[in-house]
C-alpha positions in Angstrom: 81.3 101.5 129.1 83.6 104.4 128.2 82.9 106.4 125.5 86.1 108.2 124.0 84.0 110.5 122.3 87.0 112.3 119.8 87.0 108.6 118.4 83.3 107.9 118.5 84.4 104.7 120.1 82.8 102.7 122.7 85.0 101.0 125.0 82.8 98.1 126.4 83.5 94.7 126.8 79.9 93.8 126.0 80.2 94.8 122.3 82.2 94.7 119.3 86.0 95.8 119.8 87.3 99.1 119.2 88.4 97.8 115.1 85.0 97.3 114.5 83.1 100.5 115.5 84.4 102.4 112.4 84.7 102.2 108.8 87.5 100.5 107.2 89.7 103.5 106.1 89.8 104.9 109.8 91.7 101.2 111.5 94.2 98.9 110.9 94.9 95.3 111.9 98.1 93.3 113.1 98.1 89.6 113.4 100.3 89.0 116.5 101.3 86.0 114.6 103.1 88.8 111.6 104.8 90.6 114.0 108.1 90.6 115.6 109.4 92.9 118.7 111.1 94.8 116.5 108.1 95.6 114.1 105.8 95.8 117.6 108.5 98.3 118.4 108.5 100.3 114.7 104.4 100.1 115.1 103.8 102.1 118.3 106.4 104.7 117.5 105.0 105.3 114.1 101.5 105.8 115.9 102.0 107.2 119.5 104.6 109.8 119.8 106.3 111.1 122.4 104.5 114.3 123.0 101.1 112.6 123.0 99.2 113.0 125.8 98.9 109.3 125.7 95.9 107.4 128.1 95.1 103.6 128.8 91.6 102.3 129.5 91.2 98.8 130.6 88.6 95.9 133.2 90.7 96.6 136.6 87.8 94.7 138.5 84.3 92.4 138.1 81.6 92.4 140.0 80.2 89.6 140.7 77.3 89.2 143.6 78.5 92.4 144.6 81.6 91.4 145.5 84.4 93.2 143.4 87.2 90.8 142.0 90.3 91.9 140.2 90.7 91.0 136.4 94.6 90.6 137.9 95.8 93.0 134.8 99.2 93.5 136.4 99.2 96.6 134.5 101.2 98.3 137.5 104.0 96.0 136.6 104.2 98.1 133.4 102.4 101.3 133.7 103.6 104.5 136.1 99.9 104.6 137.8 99.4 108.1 138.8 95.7 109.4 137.3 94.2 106.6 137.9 90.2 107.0 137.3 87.3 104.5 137.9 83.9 103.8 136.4 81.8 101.5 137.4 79.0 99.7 135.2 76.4 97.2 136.6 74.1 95.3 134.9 70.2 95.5 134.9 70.1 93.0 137.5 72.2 94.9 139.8 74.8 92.3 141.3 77.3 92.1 138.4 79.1 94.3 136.3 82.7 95.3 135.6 85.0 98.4 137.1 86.7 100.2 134.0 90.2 102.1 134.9 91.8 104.7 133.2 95.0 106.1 133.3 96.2 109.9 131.7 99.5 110.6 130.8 101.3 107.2 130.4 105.1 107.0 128.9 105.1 105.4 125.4 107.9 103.4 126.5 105.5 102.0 129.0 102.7 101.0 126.2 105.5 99.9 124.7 106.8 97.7 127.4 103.1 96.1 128.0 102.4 95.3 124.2 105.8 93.2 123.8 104.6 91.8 127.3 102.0 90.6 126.0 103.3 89.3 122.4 105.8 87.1 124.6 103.1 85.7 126.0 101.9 87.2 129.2 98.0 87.6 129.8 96.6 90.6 128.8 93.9 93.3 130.0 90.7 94.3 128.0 92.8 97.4 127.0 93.2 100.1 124.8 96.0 102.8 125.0 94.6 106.2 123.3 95.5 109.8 122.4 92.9 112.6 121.0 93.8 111.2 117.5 94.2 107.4 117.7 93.2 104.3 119.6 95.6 101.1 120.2 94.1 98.1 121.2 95.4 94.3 121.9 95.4 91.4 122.8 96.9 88.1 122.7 96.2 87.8 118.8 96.3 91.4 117.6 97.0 94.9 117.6 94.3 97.4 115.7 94.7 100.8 115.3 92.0 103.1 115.0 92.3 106.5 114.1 89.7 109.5 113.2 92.8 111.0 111.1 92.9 108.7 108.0 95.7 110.3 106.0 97.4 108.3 109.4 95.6 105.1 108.9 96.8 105.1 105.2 100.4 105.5 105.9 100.1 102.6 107.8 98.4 100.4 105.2 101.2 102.1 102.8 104.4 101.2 104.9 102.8 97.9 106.3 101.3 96.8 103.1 102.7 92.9 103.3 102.2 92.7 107.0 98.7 93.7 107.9 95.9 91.9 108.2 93.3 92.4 105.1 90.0 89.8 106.1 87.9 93.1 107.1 88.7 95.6 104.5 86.0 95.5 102.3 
């Protein structure tokens, strides 16, 4: 696990995703099946700018009888690697467990890159891409936001209002 503590979110694989760690007026929700590029595009610019010191955290490796076994992320296909930092969870029983990588200062052009990657199709990490302010997370069937600045998180609901996903607001 990996706690990003400015977003009192856990980043384990084990429990709930990111989206469902906080209340409903700090996240947002995507159905990959709503978006387009383009939108995919407008989405990430609107949250991650430029400036933002902008990290990914994602499964580079399981353990399994000791042996470690890449997740095959191919997240350097995508990603400048540069600050690359490991931790390393076991279980109880002490043979398995999973290698969590994180990455400081990645391009936004580079999350970008990865999340129309993986809306075309291509298989995707346990990931999150995340700033001081808010956390991105996909997969192959959406893309939350979670943010601990909600005056952010309603701006989103405001300009998406027709396109996000509504099943876990109440």
């Amino acid at each position: 696990m990996v706690k990003l503590d400015k977003l009192n979110i856990d980043f384990d694989c084990n429990k709930e995703t990111p989206y469902f760690q906080v209340n409903p007026n700090q996240r947002i929700r995507f159905g990959m099946e709503d978006l387009t590029p383009s939108l995919i595009r407008k989405v990430v610019e609107e949250v991650l700018s430029e400036k933002d010191n902008i990290n990914v955290v994602f499964i580079s490796e399981y353990i399994i009888n000791n042996k470690r076994f890449s997740s095959k992320s191919r997240i350097g296909k995508f990603i400048n690697i540069n600050n690359w930092k490991e931790s390393i969870e076991i279980d109880e029983c002490g043979d398995e467990g999973v290698v969590y990588a994180t990455i400081r200062d990645v391009d936004r052009n580079d999350v970008l890159k990865y999340c129309l990657k993986v809306f075309n199709g291509q298989n995707e990490a346990f990931i999150s891409f995340f700033t001081e302010e808010v956390l991105l997370y996909l997969n192959s069937d959406v893309i939350d936001i979670v943010s601990n600045n909600r005056s952010k998180i309603d701006s989103l609901k405001q300009n998406y209002a027709g396109i996000f996903n509504k099943y876990y607001e109440e």
